[in-house]
PyMOL Python script that loads the backbone (N, CA, C, O; Angstrom):
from pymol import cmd

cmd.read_pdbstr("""\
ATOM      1  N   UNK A   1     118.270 187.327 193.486  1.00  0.00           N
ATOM      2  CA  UNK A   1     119.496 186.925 194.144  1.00  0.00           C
ATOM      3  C   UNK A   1     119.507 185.413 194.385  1.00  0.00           C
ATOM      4  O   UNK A   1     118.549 184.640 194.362  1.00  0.00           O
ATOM      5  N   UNK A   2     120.495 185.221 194.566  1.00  0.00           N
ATOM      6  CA  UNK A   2     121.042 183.366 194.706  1.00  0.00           C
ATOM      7  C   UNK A   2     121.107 183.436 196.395  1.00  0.00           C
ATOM      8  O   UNK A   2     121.763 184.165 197.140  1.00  0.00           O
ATOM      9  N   UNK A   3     119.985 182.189 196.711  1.00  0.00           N
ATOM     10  CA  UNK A   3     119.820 181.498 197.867  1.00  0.00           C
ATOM     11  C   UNK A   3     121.346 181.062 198.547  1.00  0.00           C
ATOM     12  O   UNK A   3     121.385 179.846 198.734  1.00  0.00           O
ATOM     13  N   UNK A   4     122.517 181.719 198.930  1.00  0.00           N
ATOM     14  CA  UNK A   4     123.503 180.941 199.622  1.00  0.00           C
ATOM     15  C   UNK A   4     123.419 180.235 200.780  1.00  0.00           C
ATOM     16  O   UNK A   4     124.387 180.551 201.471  1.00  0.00           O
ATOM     17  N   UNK A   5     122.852 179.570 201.237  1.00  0.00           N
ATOM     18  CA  UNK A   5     122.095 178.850 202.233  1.00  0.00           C
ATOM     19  C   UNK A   5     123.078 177.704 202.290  1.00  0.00           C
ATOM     20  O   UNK A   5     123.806 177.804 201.302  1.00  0.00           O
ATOM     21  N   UNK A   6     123.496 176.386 203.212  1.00  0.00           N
ATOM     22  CA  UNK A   6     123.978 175.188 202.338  1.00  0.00           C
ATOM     23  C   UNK A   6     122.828 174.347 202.618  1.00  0.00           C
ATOM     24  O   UNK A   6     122.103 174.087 203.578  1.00  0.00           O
ATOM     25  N   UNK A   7     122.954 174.018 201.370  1.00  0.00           N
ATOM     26  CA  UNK A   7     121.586 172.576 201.376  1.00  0.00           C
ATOM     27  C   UNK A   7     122.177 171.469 202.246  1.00  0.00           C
ATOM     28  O   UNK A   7     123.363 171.176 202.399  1.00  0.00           O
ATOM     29  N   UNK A   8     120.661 170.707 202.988  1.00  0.00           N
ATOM     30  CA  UNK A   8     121.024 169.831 203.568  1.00  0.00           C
ATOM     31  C   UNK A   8     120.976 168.585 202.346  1.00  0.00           C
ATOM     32  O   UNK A   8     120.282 168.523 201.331  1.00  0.00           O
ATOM     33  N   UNK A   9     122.216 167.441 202.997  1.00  0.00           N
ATOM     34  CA  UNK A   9     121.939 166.374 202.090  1.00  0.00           C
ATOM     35  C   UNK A   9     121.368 165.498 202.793  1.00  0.00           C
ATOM     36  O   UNK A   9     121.395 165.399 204.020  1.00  0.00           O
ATOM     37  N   UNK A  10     120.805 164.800 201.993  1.00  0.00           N
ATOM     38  CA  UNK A  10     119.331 163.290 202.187  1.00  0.00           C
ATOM     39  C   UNK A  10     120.654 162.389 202.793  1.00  0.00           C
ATOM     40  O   UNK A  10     121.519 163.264 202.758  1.00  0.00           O
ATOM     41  N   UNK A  11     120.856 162.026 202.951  1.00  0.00           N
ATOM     42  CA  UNK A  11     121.724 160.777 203.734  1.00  0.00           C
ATOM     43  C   UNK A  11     120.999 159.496 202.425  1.00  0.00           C
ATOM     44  O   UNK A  11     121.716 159.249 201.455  1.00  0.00           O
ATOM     45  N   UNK A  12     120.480 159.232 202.466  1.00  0.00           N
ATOM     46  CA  UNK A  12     119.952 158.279 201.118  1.00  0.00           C
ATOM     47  C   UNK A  12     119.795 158.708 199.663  1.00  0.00           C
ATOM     48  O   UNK A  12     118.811 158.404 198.988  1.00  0.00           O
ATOM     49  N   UNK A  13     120.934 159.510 199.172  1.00  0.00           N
ATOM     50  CA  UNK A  13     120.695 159.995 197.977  1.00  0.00           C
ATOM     51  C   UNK A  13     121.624 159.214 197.172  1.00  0.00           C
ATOM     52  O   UNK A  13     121.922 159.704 196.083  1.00  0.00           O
ATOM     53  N   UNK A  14     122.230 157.904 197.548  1.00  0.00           N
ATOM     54  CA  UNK A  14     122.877 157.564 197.069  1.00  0.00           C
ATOM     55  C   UNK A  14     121.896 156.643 196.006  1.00  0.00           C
ATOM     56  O   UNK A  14     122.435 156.398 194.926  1.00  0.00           O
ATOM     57  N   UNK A  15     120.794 156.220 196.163  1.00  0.00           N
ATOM     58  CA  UNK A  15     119.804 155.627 194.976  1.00  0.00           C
ATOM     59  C   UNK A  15     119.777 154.459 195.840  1.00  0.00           C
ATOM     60  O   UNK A  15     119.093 153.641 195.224  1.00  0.00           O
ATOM     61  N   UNK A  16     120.241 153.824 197.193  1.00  0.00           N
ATOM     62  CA  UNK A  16     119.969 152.639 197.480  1.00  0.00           C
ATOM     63  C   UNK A  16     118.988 152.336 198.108  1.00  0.00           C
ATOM     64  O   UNK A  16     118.759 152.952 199.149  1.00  0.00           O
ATOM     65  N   UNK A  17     118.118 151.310 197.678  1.00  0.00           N
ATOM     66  CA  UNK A  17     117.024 151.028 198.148  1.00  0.00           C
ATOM     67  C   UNK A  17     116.695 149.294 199.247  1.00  0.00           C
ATOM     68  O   UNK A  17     116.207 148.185 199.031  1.00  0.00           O
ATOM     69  N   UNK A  18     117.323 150.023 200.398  1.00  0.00           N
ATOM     70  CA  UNK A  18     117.075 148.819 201.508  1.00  0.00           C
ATOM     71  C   UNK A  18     116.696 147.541 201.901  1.00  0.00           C
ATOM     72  O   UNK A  18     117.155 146.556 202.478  1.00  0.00           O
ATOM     73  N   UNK A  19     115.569 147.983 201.307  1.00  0.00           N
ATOM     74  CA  UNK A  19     113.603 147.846 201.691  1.00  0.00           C
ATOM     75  C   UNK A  19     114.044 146.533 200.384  1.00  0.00           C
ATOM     76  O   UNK A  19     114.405 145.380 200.621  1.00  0.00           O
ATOM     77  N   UNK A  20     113.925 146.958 199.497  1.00  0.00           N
ATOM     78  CA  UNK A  20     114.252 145.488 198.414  1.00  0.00           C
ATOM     79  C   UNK A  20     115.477 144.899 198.515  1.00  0.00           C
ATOM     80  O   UNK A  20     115.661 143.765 198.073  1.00  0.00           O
ATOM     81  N   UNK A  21     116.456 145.621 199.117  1.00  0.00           N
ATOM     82  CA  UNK A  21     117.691 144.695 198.541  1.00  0.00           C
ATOM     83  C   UNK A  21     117.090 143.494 200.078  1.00  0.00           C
ATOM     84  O   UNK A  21     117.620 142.385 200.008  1.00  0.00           O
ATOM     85  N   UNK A  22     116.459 143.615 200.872  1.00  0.00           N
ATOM     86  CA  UNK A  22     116.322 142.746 202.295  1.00  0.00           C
ATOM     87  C   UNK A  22     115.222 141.732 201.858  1.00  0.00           C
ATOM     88  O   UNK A  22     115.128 140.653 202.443  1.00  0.00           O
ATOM     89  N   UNK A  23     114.227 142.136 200.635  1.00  0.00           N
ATOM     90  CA  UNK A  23     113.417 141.122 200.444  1.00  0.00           C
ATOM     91  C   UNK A  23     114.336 140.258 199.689  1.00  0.00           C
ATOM     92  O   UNK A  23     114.528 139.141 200.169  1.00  0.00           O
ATOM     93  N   UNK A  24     114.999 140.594 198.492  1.00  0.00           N
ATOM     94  CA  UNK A  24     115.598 139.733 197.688  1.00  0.00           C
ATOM     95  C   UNK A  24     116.628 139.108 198.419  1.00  0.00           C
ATOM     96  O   UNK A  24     117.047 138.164 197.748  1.00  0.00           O
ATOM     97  N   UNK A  25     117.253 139.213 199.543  1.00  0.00           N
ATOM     98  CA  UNK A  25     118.291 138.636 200.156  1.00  0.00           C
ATOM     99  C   UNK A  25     117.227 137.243 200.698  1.00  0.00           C
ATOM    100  O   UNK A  25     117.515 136.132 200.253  1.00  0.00           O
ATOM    101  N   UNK A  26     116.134 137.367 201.567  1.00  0.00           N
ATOM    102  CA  UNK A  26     115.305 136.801 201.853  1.00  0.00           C
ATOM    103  C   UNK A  26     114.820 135.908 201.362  1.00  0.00           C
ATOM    104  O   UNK A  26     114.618 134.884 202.014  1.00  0.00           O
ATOM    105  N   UNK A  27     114.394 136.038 199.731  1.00  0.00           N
ATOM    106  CA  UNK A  27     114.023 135.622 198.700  1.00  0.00           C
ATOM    107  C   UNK A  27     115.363 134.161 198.134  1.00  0.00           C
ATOM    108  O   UNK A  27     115.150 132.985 197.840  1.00  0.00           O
ATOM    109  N   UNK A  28     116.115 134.620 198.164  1.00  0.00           N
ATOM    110  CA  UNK A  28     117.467 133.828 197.602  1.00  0.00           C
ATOM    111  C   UNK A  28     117.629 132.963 199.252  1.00  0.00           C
ATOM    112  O   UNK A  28     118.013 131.821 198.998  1.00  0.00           O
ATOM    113  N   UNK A  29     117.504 133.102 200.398  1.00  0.00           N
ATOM    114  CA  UNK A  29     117.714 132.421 201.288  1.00  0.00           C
ATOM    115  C   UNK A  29     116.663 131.424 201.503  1.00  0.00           C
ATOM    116  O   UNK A  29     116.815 130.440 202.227  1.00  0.00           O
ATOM    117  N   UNK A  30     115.554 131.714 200.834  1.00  0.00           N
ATOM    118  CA  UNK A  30     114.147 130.758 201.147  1.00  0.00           C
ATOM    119  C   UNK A  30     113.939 129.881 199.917  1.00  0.00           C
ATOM    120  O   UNK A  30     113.313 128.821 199.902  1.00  0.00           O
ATOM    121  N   UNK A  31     114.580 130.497 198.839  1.00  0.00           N
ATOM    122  CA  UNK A  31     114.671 129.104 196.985  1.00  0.00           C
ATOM    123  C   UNK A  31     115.545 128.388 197.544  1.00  0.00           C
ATOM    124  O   UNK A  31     116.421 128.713 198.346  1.00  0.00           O
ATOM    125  N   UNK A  32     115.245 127.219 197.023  1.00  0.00           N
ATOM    126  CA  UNK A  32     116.126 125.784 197.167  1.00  0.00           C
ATOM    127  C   UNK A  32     117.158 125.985 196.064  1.00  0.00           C
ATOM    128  O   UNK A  32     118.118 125.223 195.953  1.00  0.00           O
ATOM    129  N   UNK A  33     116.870 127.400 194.950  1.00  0.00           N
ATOM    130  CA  UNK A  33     117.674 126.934 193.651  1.00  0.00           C
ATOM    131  C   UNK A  33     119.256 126.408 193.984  1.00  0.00           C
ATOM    132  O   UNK A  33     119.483 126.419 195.193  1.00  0.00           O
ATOM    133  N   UNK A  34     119.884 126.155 193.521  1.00  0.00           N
ATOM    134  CA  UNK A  34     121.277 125.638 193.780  1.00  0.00           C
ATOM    135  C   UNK A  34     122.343 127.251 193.331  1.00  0.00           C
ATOM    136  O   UNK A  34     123.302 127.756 193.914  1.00  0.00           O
ATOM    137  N   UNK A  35     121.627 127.635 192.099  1.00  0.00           N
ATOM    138  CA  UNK A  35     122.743 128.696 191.874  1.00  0.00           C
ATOM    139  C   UNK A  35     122.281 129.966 193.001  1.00  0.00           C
ATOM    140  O   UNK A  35     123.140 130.820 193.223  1.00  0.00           O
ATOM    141  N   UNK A  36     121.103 130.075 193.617  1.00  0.00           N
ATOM    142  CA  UNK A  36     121.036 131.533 194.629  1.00  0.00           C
ATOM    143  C   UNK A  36     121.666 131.023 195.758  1.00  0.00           C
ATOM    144  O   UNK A  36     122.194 131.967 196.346  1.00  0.00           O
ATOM    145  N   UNK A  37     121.937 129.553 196.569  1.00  0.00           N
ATOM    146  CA  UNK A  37     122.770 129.556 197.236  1.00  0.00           C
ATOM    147  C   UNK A  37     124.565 129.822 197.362  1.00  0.00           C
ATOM    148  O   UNK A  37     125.248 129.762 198.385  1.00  0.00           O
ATOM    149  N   UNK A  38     125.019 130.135 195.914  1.00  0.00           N
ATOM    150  CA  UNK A  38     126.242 130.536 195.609  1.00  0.00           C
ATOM    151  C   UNK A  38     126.671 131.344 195.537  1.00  0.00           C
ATOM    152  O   UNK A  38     127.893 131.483 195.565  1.00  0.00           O
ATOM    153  N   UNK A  39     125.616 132.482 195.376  1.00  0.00           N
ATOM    154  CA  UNK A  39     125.252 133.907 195.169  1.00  0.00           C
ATOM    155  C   UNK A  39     125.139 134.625 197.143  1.00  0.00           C
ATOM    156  O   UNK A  39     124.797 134.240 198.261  1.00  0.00           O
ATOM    157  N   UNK A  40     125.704 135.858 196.439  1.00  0.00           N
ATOM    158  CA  UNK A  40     125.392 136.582 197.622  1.00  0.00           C
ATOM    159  C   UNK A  40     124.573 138.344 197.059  1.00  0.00           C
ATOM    160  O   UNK A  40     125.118 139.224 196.392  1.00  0.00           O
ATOM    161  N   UNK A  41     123.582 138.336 197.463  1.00  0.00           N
ATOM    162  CA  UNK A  41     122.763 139.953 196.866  1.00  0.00           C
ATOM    163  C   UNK A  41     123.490 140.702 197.379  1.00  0.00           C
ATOM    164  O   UNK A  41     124.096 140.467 198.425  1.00  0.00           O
ATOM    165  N   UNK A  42     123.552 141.737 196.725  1.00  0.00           N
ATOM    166  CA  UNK A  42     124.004 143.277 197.170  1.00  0.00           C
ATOM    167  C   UNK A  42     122.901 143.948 197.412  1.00  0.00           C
ATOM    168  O   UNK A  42     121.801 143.401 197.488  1.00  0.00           O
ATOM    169  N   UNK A  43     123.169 145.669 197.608  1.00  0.00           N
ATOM    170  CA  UNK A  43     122.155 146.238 197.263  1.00  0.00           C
ATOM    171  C   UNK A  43     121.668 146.632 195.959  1.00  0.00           C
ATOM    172  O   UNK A  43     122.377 146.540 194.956  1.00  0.00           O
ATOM    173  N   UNK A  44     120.025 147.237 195.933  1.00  0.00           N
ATOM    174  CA  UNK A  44     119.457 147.376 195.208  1.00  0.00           C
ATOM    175  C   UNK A  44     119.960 148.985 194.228  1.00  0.00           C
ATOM    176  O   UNK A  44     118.868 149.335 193.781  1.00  0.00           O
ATOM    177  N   UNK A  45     120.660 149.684 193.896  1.00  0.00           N
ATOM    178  CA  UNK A  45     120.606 150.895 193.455  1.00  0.00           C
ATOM    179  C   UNK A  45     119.837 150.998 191.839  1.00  0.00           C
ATOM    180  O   UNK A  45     119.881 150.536 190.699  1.00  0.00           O
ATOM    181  N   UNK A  46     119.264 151.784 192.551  1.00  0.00           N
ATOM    182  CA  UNK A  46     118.254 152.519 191.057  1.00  0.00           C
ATOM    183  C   UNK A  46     117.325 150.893 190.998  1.00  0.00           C
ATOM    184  O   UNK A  46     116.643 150.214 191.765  1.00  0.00           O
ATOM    185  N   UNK A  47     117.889 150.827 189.374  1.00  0.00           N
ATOM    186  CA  UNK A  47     116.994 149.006 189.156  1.00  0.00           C
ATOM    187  C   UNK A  47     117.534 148.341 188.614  1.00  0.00           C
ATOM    188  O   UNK A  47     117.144 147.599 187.712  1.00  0.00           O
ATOM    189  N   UNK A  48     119.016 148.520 189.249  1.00  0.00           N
ATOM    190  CA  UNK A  48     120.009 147.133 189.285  1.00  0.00           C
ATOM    191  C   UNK A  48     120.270 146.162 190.776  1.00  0.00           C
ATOM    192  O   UNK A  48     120.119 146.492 191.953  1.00  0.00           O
ATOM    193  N   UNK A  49     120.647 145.062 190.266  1.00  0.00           N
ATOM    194  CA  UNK A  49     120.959 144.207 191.569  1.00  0.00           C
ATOM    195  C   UNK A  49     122.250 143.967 191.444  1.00  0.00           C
ATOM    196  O   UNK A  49     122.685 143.432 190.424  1.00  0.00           O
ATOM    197  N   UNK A  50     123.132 144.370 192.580  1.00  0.00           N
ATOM    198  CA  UNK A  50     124.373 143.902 192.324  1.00  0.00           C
ATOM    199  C   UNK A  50     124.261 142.009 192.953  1.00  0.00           C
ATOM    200  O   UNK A  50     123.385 141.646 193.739  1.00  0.00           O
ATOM    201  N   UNK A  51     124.902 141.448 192.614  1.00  0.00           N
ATOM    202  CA  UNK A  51     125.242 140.090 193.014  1.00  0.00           C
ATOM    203  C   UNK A  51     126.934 140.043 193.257  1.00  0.00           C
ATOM    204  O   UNK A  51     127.588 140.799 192.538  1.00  0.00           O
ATOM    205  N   UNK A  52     127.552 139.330 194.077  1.00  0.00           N
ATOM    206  CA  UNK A  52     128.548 138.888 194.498  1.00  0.00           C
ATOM    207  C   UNK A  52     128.404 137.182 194.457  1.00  0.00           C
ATOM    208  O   UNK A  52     127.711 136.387 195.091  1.00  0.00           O
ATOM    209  N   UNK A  53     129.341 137.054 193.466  1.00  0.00           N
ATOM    210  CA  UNK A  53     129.704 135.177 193.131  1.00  0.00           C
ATOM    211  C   UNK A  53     131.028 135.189 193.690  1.00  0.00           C
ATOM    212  O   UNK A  53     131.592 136.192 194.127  1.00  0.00           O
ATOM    213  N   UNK A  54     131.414 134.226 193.661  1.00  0.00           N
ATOM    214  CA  UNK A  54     132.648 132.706 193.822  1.00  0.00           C
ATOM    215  C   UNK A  54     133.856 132.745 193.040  1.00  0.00           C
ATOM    216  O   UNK A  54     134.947 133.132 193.457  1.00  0.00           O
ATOM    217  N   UNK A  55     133.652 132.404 192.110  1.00  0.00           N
ATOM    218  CA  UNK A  55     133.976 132.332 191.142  1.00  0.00           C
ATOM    219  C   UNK A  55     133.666 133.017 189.714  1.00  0.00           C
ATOM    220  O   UNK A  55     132.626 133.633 189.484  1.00  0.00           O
ATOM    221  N   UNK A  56     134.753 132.820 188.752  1.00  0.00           N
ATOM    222  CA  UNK A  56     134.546 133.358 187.002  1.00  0.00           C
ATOM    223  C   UNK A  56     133.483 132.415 186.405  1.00  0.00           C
ATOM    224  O   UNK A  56     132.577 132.985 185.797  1.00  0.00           O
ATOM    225  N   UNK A  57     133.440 131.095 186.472  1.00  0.00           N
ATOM    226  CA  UNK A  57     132.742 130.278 185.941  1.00  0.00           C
ATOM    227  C   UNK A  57     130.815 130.593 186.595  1.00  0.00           C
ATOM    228  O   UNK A  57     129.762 130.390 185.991  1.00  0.00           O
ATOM    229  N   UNK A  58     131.043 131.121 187.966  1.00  0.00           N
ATOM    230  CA  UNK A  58     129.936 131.477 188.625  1.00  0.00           C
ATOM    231  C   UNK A  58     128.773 133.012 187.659  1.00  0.00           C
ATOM    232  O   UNK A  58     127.611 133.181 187.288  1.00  0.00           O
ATOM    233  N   UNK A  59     129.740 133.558 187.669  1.00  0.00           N
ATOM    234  CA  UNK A  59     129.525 135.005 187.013  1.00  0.00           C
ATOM    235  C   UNK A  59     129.337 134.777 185.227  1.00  0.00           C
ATOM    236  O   UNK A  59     128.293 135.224 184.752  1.00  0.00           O
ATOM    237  N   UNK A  60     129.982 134.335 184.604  1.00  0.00           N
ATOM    238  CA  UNK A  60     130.032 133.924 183.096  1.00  0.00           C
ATOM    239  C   UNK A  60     127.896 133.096 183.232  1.00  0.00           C
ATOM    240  O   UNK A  60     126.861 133.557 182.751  1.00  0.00           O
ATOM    241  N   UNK A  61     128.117 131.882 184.044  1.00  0.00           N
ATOM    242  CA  UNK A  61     126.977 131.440 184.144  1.00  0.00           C
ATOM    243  C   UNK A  61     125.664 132.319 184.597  1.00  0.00           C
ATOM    244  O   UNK A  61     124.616 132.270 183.953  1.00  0.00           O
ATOM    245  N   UNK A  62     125.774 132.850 185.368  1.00  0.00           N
ATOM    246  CA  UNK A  62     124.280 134.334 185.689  1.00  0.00           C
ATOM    247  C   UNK A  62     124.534 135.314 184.717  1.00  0.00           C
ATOM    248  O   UNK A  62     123.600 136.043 184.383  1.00  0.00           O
ATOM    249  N   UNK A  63     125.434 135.428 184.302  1.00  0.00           N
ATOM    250  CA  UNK A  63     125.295 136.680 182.952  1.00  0.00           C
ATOM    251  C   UNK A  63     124.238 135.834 181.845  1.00  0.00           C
ATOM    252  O   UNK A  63     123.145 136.350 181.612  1.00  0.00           O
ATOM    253  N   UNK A  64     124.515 134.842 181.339  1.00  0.00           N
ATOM    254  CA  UNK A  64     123.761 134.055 180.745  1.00  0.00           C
ATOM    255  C   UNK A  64     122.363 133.651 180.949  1.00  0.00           C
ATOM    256  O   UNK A  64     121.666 133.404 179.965  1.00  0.00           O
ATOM    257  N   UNK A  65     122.064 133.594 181.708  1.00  0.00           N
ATOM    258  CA  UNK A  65     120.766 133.278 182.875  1.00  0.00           C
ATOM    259  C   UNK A  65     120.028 134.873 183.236  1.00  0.00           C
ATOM    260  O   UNK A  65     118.840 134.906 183.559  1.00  0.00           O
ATOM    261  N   UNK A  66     120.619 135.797 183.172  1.00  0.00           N
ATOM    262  CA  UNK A  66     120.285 136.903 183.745  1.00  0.00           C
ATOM    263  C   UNK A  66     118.292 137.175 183.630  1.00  0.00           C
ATOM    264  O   UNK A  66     117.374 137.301 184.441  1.00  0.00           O
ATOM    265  N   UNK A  67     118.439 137.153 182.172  1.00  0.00           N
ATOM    266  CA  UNK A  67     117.031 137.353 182.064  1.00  0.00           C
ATOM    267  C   UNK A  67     115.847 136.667 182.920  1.00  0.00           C
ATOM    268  O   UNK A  67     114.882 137.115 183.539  1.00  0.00           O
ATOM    269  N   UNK A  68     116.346 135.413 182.680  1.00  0.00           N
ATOM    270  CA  UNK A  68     115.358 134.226 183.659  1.00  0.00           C
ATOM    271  C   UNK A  68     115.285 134.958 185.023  1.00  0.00           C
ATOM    272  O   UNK A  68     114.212 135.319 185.505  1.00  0.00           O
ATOM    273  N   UNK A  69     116.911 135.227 185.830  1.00  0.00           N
ATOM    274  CA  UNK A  69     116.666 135.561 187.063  1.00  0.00           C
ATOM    275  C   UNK A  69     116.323 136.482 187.274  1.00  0.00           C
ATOM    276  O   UNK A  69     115.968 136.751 188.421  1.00  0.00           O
ATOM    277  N   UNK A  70     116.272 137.319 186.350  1.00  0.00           N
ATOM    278  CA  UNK A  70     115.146 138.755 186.336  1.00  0.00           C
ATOM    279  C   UNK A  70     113.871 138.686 186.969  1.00  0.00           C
ATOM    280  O   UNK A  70     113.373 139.172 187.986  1.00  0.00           O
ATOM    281  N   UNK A  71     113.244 137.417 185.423  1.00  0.00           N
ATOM    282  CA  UNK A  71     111.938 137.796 185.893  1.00  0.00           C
ATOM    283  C   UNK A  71     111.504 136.534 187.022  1.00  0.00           C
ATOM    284  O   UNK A  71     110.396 136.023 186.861  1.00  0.00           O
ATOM    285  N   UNK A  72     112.192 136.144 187.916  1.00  0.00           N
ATOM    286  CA  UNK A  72     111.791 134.902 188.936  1.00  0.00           C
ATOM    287  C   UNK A  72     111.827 135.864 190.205  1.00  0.00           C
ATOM    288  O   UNK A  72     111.030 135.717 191.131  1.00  0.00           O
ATOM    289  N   UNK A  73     112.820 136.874 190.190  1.00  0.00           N
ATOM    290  CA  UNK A  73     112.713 137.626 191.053  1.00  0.00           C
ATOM    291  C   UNK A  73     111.935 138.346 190.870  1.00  0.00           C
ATOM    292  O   UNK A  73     111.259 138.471 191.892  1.00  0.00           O
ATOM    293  N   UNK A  74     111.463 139.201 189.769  1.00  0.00           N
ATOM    294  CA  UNK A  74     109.927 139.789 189.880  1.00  0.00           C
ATOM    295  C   UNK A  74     109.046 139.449 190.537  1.00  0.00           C
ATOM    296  O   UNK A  74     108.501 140.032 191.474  1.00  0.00           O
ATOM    297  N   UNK A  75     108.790 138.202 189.961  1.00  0.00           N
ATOM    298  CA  UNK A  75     107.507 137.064 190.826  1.00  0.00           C
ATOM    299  C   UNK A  75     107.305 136.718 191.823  1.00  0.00           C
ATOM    300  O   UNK A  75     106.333 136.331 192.471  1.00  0.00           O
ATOM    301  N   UNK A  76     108.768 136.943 192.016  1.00  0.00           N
ATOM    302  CA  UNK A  76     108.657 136.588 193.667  1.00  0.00           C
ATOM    303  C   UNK A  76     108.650 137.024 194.609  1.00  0.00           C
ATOM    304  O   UNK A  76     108.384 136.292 195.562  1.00  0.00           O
ATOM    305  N   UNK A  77     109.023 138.863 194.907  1.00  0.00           N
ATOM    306  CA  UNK A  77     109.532 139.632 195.191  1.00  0.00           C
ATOM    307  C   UNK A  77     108.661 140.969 194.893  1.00  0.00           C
ATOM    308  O   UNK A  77     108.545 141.828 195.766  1.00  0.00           O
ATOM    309  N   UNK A  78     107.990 141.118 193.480  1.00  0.00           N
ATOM    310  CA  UNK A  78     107.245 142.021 193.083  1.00  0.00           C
ATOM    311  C   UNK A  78     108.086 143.067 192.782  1.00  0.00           C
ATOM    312  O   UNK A  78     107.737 144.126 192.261  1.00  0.00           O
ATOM    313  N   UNK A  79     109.202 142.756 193.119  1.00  0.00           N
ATOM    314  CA  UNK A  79     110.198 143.958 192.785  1.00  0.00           C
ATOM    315  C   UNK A  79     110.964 144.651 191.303  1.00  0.00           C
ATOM    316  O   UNK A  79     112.154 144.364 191.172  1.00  0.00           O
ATOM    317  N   UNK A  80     110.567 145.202 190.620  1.00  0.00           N
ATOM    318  CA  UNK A  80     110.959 145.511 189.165  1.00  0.00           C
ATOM    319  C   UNK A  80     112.701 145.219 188.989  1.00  0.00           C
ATOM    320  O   UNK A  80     113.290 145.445 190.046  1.00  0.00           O
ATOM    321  N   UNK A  81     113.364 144.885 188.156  1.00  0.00           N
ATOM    322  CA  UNK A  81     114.908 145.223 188.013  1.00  0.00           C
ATOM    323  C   UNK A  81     114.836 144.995 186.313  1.00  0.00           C
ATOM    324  O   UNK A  81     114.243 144.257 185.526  1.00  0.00           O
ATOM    325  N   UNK A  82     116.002 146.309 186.262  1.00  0.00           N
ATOM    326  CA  UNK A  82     116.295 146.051 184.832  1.00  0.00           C
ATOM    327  C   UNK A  82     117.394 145.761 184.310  1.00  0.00           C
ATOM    328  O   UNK A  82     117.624 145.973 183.119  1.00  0.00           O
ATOM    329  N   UNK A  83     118.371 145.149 185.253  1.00  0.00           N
ATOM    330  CA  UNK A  83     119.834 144.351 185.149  1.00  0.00           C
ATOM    331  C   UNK A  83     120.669 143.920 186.285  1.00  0.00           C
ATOM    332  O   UNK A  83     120.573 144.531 187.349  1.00  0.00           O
ATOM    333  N   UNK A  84     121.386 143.040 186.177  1.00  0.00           N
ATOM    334  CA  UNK A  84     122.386 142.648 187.298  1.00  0.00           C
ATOM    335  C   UNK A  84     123.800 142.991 187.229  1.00  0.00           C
ATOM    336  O   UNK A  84     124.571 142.852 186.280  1.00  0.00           O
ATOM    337  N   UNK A  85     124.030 143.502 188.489  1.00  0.00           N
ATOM    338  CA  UNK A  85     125.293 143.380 187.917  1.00  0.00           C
ATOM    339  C   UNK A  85     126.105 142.650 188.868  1.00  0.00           C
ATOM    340  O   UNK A  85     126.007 142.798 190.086  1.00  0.00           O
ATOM    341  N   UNK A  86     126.913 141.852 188.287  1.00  0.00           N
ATOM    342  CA  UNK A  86     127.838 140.415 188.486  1.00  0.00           C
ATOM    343  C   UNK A  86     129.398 140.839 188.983  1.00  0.00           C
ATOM    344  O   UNK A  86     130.383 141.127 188.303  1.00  0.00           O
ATOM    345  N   UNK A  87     129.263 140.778 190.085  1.00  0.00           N
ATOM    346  CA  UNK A  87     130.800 141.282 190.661  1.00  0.00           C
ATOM    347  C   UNK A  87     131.321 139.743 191.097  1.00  0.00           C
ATOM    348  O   UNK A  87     130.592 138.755 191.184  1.00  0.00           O
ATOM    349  N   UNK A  88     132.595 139.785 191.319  1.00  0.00           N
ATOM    350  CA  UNK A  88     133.413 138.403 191.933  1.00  0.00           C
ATOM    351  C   UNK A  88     133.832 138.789 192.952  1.00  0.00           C
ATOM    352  O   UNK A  88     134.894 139.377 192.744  1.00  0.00           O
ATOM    353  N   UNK A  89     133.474 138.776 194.343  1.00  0.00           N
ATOM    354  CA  UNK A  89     134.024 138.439 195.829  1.00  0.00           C
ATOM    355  C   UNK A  89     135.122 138.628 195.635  1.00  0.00           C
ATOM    356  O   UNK A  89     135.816 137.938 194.889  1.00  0.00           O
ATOM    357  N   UNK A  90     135.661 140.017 196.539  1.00  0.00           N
ATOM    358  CA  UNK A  90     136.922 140.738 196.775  1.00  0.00           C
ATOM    359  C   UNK A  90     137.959 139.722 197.321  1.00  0.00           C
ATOM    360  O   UNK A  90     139.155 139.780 197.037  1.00  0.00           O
ATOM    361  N   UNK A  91     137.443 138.854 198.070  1.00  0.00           N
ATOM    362  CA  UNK A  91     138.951 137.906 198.419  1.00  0.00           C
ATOM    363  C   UNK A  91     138.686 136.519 197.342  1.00  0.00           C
ATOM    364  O   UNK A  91     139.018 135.474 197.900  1.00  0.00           O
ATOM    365  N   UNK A  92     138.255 136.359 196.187  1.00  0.00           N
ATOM    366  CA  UNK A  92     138.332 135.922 195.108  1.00  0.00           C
ATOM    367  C   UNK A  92     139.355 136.489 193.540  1.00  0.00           C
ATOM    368  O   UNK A  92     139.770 135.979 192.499  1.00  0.00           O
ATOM    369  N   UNK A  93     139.377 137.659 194.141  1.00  0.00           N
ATOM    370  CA  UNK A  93     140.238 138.301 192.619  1.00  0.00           C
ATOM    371  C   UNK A  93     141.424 138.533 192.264  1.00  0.00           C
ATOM    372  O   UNK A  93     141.656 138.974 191.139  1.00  0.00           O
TER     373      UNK A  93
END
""", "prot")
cmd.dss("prot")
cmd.show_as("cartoon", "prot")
cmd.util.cbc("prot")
cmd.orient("prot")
């Protein structure tokens, strides 16, 4: 027979992971780089980083760069990611 029970849900099953998106916010507030001060981190889901830019010219430029800022945030952070993704600031669009 089938368990009709209702499952409880995880309150964190959405894949977001806290704990890194707070180092990498950290991380971008403590580099001098010029482009992480333009940038704003999102959270971490799965092993993407969302980012929030400025501008089109902002976003066109880290798509390009992506790889580099991949692995600087590895290094720095210890934190694995295997893409960004590049949104434009809701009162930008």
């Amino acid at each position: 027979m089938l368990n009709k029970e209702p499952q409880k849900i995880n309150p964190n099953d959405s894949g977001i992971d806290f704990s890194k998106s707070e180092k990498i916010r950290k991380y971008f507030k403590s580099d001098k780089t010029h482009l992480y001060e333009e940038t704003i981190p999102g959270p971490v889901i799965g092993e993407e980083l969302i980012i929030y830019v400025d501008t089109k010219r902002l976003k066109n430029l880290i798509e390009l760069q992506q790889e580099k800022l991949l692995i600087d945030i590895e290094k720095n952070t210890k934190i694995k990611l295997k893409k960004l993704n590049i949104q434009i600031d809701n009162n930008q669009q």
